[in-house]
DRENDOLO-379449 format. One record per residue (C-alpha): residue in one letter; x, y, z. Coordinates in pm, whole numbers, plus 50000, padded with zeros to 5 digits. Example, Ala and Ser with C-alpha at 12.3 -4.5 7.8 and 13.67 -1.06 7.14 Angstrom:
2
+----+-------+-------+-------+
! aa !     u !     v !     w !
+----+-------+-------+-------+
!  A ! 51230 ! 49550 ! 50780 !
!  S ! 51367 ! 49894 ! 50714 !
+----+-------+-------+-------+
end
This chain:
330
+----+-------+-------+-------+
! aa !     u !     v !     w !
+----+-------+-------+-------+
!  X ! 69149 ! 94823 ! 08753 !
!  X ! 68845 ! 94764 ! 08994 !
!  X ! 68644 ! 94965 ! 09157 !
!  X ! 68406 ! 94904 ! 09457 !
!  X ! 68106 ! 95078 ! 09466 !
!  X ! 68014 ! 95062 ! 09823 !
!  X ! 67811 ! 95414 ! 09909 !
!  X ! 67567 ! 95351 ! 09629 !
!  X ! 67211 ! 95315 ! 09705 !
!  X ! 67101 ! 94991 ! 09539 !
!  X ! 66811 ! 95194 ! 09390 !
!  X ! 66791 ! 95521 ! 09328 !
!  X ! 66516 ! 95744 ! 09476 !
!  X ! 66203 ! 95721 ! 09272 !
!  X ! 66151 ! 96085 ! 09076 !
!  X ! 65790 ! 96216 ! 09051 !
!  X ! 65781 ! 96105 ! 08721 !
!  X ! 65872 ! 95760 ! 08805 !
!  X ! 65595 ! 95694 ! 09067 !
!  X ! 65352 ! 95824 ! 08858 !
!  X ! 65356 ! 95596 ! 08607 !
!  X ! 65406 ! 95322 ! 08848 !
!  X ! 65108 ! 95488 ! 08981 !
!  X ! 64909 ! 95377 ! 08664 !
!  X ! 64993 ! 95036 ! 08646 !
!  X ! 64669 ! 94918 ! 08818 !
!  X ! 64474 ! 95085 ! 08553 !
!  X ! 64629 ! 94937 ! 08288 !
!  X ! 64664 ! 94544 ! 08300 !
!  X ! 64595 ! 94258 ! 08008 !
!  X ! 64559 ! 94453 ! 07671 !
!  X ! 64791 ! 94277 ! 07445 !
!  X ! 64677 ! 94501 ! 07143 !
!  X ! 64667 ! 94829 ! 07285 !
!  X ! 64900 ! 94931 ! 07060 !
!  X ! 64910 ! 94881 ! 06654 !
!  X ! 65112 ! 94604 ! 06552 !
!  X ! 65418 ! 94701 ! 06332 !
!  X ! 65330 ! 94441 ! 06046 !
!  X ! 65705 ! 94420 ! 05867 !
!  X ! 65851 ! 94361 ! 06221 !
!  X ! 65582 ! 94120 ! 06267 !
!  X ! 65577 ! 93931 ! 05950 !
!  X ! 65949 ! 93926 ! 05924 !
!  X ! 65981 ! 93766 ! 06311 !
!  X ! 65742 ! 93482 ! 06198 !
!  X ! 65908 ! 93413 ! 05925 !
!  X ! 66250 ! 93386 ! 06078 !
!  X ! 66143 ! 93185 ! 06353 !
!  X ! 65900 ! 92936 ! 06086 !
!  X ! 66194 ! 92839 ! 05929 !
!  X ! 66455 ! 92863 ! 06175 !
!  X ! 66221 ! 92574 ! 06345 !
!  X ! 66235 ! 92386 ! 06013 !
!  X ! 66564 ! 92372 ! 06031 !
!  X ! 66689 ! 92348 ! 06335 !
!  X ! 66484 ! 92025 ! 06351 !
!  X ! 66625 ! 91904 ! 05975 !
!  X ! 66957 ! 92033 ! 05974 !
!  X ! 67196 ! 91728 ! 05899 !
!  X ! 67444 ! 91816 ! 06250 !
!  X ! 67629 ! 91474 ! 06152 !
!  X ! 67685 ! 91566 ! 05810 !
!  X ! 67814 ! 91898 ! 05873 !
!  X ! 68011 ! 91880 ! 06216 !
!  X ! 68235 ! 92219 ! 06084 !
!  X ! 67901 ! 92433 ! 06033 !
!  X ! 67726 ! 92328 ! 06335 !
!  X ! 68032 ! 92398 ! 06508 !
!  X ! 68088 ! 92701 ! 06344 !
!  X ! 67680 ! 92798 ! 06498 !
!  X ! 67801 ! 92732 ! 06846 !
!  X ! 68127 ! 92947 ! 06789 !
!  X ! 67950 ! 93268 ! 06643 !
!  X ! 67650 ! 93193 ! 06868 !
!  X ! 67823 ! 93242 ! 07148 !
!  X ! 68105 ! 93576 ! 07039 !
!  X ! 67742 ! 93747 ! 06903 !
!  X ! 67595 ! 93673 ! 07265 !
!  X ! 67927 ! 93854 ! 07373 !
!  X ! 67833 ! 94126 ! 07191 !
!  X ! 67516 ! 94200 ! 07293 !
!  X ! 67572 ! 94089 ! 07673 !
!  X ! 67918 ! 94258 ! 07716 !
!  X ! 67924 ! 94528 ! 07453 !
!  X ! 67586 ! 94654 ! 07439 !
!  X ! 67411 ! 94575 ! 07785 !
!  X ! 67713 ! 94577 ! 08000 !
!  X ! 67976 ! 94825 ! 07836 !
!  X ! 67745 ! 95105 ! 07703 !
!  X ! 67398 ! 95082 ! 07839 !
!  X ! 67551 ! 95024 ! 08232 !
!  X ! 67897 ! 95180 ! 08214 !
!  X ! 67966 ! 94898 ! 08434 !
!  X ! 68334 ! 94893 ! 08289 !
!  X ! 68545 ! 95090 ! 08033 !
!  X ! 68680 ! 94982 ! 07725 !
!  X ! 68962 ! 95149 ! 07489 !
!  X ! 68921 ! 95161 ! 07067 !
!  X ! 69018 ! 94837 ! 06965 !
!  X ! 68774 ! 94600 ! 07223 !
!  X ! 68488 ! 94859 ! 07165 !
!  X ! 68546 ! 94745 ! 06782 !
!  X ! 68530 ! 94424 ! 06823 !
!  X ! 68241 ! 94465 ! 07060 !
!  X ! 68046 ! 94668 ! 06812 !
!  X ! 68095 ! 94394 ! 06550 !
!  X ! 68059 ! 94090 ! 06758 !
!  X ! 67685 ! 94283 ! 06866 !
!  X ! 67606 ! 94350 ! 06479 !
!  X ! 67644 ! 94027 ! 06424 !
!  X ! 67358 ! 93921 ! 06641 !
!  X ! 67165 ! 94095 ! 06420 !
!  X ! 66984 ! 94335 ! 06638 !
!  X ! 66913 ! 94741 ! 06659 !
!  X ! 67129 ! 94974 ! 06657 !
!  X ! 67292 ! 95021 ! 06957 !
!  X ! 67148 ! 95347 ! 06991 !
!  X ! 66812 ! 95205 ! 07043 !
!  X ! 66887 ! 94903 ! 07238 !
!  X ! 67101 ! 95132 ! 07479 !
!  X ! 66818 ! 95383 ! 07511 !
!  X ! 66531 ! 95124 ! 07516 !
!  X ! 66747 ! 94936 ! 07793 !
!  X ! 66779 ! 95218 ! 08020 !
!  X ! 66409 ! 95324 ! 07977 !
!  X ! 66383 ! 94962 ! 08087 !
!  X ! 66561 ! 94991 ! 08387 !
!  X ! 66426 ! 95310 ! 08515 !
!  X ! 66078 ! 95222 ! 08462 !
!  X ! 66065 ! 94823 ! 08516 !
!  X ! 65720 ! 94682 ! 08488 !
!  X ! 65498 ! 95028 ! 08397 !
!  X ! 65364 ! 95108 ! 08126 !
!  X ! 65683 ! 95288 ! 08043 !
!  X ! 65865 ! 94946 ! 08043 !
!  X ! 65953 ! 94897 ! 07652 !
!  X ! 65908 ! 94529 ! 07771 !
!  X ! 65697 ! 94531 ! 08014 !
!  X ! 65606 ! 94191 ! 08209 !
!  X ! 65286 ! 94282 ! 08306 !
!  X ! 65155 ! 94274 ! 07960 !
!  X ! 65224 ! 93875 ! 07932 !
!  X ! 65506 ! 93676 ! 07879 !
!  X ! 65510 ! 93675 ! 07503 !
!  X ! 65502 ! 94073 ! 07523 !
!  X ! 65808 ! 94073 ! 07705 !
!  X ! 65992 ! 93846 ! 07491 !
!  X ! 65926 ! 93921 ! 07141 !
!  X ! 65590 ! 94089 ! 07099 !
!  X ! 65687 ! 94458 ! 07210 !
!  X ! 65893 ! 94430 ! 06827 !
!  X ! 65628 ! 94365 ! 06673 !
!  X ! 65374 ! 94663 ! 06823 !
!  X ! 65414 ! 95009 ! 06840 !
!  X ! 65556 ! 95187 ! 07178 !
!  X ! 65340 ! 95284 ! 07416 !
!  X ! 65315 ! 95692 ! 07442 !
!  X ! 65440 ! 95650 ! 07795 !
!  X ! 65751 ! 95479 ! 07655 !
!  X ! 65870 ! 95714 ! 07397 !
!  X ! 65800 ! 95985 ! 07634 !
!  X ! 66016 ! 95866 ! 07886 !
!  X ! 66294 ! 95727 ! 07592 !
!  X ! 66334 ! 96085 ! 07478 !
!  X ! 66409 ! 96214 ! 07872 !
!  X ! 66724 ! 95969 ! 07853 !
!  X ! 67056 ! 96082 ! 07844 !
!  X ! 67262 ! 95960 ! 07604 !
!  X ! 67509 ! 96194 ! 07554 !
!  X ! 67800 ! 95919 ! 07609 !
!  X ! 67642 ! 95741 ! 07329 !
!  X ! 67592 ! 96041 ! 07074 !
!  X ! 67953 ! 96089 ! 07180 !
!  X ! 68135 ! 95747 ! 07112 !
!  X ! 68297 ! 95734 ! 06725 !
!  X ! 68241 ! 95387 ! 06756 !
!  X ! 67908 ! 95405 ! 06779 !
!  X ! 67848 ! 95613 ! 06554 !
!  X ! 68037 ! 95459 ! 06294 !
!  X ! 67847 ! 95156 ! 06335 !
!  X ! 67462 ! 95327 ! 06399 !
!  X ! 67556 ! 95550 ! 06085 !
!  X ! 67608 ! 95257 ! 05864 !
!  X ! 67333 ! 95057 ! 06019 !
!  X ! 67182 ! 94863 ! 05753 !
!  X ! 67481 ! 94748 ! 05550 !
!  X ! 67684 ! 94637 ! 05862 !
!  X ! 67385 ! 94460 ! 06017 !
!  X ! 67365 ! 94222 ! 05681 !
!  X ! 67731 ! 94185 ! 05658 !
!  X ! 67822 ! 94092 ! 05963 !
!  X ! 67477 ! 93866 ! 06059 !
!  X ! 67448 ! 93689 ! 05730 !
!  X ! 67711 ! 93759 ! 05498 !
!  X ! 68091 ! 93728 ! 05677 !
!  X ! 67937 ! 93429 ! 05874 !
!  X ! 67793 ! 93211 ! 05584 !
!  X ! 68115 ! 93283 ! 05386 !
!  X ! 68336 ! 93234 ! 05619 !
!  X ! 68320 ! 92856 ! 05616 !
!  X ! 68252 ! 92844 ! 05234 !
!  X ! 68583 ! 92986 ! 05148 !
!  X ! 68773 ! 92876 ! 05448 !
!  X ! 68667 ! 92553 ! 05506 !
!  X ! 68488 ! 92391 ! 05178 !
!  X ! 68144 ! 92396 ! 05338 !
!  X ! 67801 ! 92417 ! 05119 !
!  X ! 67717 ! 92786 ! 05070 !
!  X ! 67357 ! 92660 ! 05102 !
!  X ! 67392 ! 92531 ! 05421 !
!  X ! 67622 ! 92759 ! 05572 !
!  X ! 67347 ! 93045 ! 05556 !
!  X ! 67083 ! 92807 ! 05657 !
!  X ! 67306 ! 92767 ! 05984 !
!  X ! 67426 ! 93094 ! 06059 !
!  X ! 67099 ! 93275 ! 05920 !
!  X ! 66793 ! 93028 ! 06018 !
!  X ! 66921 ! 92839 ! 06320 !
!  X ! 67197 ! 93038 ! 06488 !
!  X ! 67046 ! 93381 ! 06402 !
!  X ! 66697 ! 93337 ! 06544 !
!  X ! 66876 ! 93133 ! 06845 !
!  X ! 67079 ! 93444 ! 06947 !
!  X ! 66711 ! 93640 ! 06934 !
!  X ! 66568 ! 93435 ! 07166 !
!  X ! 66857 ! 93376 ! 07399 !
!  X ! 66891 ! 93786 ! 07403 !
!  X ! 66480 ! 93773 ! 07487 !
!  X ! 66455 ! 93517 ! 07691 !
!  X ! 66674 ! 93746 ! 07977 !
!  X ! 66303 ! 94001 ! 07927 !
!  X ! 66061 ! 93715 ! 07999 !
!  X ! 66204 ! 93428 ! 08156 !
!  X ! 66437 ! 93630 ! 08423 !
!  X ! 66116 ! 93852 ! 08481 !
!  X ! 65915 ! 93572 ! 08566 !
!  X ! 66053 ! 93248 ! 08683 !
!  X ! 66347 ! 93236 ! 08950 !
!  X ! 66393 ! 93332 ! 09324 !
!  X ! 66393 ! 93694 ! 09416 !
!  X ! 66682 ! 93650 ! 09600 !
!  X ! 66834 ! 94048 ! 09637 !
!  X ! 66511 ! 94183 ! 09658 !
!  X ! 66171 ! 93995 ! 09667 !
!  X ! 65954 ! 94299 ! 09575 !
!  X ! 66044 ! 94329 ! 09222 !
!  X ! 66003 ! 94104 ! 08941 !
!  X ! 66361 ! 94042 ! 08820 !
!  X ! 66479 ! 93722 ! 08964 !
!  X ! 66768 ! 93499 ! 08974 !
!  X ! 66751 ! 93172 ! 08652 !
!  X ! 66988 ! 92964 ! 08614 !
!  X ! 66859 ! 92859 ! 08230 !
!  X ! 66888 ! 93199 ! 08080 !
!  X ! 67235 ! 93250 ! 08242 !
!  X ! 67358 ! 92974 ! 08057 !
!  X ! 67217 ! 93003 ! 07776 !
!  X ! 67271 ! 93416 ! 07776 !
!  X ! 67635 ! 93459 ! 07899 !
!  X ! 67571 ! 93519 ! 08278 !
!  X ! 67230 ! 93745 ! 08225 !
!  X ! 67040 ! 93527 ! 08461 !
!  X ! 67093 ! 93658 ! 08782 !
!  X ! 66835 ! 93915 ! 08704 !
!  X ! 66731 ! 94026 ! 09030 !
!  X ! 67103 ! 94077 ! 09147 !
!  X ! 67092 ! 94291 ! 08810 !
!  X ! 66831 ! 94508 ! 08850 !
!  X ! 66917 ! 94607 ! 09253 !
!  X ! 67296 ! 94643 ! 09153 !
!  X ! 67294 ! 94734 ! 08766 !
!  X ! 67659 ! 94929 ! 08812 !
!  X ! 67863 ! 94571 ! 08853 !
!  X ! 67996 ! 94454 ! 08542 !
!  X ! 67970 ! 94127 ! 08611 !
!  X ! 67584 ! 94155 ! 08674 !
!  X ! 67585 ! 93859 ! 08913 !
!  X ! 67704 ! 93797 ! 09281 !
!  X ! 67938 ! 93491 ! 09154 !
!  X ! 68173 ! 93453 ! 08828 !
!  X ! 68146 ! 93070 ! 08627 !
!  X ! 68265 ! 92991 ! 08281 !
!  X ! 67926 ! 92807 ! 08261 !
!  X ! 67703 ! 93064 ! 08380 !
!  X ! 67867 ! 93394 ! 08386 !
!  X ! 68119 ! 93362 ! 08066 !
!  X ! 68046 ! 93700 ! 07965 !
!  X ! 68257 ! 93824 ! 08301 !
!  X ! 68516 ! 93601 ! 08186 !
!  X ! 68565 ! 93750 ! 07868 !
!  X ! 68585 ! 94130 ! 08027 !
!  X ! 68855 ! 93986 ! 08285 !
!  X ! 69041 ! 93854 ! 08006 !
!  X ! 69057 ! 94212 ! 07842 !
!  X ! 69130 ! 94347 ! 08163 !
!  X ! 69418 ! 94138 ! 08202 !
!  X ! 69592 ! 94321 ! 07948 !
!  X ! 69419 ! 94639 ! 08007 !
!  X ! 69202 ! 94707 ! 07732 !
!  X ! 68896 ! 94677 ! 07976 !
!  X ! 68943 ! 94901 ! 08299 !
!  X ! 68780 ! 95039 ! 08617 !
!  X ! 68532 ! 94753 ! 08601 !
!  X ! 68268 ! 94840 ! 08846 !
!  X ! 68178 ! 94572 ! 09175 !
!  X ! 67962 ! 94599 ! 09467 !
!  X ! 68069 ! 94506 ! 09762 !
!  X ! 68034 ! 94160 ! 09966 !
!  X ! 67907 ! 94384 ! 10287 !
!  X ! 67654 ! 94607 ! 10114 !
!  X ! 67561 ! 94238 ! 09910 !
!  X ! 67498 ! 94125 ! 10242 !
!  X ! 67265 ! 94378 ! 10365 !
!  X ! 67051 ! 94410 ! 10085 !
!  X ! 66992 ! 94044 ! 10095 !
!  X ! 66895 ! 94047 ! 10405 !
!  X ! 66680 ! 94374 ! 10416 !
!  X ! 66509 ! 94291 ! 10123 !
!  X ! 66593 ! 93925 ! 09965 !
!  X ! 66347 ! 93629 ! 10016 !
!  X ! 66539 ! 93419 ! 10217 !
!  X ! 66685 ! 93219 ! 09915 !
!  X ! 67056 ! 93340 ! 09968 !
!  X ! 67333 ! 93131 ! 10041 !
!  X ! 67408 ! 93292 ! 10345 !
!  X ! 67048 ! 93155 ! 10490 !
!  X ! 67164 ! 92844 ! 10476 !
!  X ! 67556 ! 92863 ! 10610 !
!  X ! 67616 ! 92704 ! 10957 !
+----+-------+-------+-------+
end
């Protein structure tokens, strides 16, 4: 059921490709609007958020304990989703899963209301193999509002849709389940962000069909967004660089809670194969690993992927900052 991977380098060997667009990232520093904003992305994101401010300041929580509830419920299986199906599952490979969880994975990540997995998978990878160049779909040298929510709302960068359409995604292309869902993009994106969620509690449990979509679509929507974004910006550029201190990813606490366990960012980046994308499991701050153990309890998730304590160790201490537990262990 697990697997240790514990001959991998924790970073591959830079291509020529790769350092030559690292190569450029002097020349290119500070131009927010280099690119053309994508004005329906943009308009539509403002919008969103407007309201979803409104209202998550004027929502009446005590007068509607089942719907707010019901936000923290489908908050947290759409998180799932996106940190377990779509980051973890098919953008890392860090585990396998059989039909039926990649299902529920698939709708659990539509519900969060986000690309198609196609594009987030690709976009994510192009991420990882070109992290903070101007290949970087998100990159954090462009400001921290670019990295969290302002590369939607411009036009890619030549350098990254060059480099997105040198990805492999052949295991993508290849999984039904993906395909299903990608090829019926727009109507399972509504259903299963706005629709199934607002009615659930108006036919199950009497609620107002006002205010159920005013929870689920304008305060638990827009909160999924920026828990999902926050892992781009705030994990880029607040934390300790704990596994290694010359990259940007670093280790916060905040966005692990709030983002299933995608905190420990700088663990992430130097070991991306481990499907529990952090050193230590929590219910609190890692609940996304507790969910895949669950499934691999009864074997619908399998060969999850670990690295090992000993090569851990190493890297920490050939290239962490000194912020490691084992710095400060008698």
């Amino acid at each position: 059921m697990y697997s240790e991977s514990i001959t991998l380098q924790s970073q591959p060997e830079e291509k020529d490709e790769v350092r030559s667009i690292k190569g450029e990232l002097k020349k290119k520093r500070w131009y927010e609007f280099e690119t053309k904003i994508l004005w329906s992305n943009a308009i539509f994101i403002i919008i969103i958020h407007a309201l979803g401010l409104y209202f998550t300041i004027t929502f009446p929580y005590l007068n509607h304990k089942i719907l707010t509830v019901w936000v923290i419920v489908v908050g947290f299986m759409s998180g799932i989703g996106v940190t377990g199906g779509v980051h973890r599952l098919w953008t890392h490979r860090a585990y396998k899963a059989n039909v039926p969880l990649r299902i529920i994975l698939a709708i659990l990540y539509y519900t969060a209301g986000q690309n198609r997995i196609y594009n987030w998978v690709r976009d994510h990878r192009v991420h990882h193999k070109y992290t903070d160049t101007p290949a970087d779909p998100h990159d954090t040298n462009r400001g921290f509002w670019f990295s969290h929510v302002g590369w939607l709302m411009m036009k890619k960068r030549p350098e990254v849709r060059k480099c997105g359409k040198e990805i492999d995604m052949s295991d993508v292309l290849n999984d039904p389940v993906v395909q299903f869902f990608d090829g019926n993009y727009l109507l399972l994106n509504t259903l299963f962000t706005f629709v199934v969620p607002t009615l659930i509690p108006y036919y199950f449990f009497d609620q107002s069909l006002k205010w159920s979509f005013i929870s689920q679509g304008l305060i638990r929507y827009p909160m999924v967004l920026n828990a999902t974004w926050a892992v781009n910006s705030f994990a880029h550029m607040f934390g300790y660089r704990t596994y290694d201190k010359s990259i940007t990813p670093a280790e916060n606490m905040w966005v692990s809670f709030v983002a299933g366990g995608e905190g420990s960012h700088s663990f992430h980046h130097v070991f991306p194969w481990d499907y529990k994308t952090s050193e230590f499991k929590s219910v609190f701050f890692n609940a996304t690993t507790c969910w895949i153990d669950m499934f691999a309890q009864i074997g619908w998730a399998y060969d999850l992927r670990t690295v090992s304590l000993e090569h851990i160790k190493r890297t920490v201490q050939r290239r962490g900052d000194g912020t490691h537990p084992i710095y400060h262990t008698s």
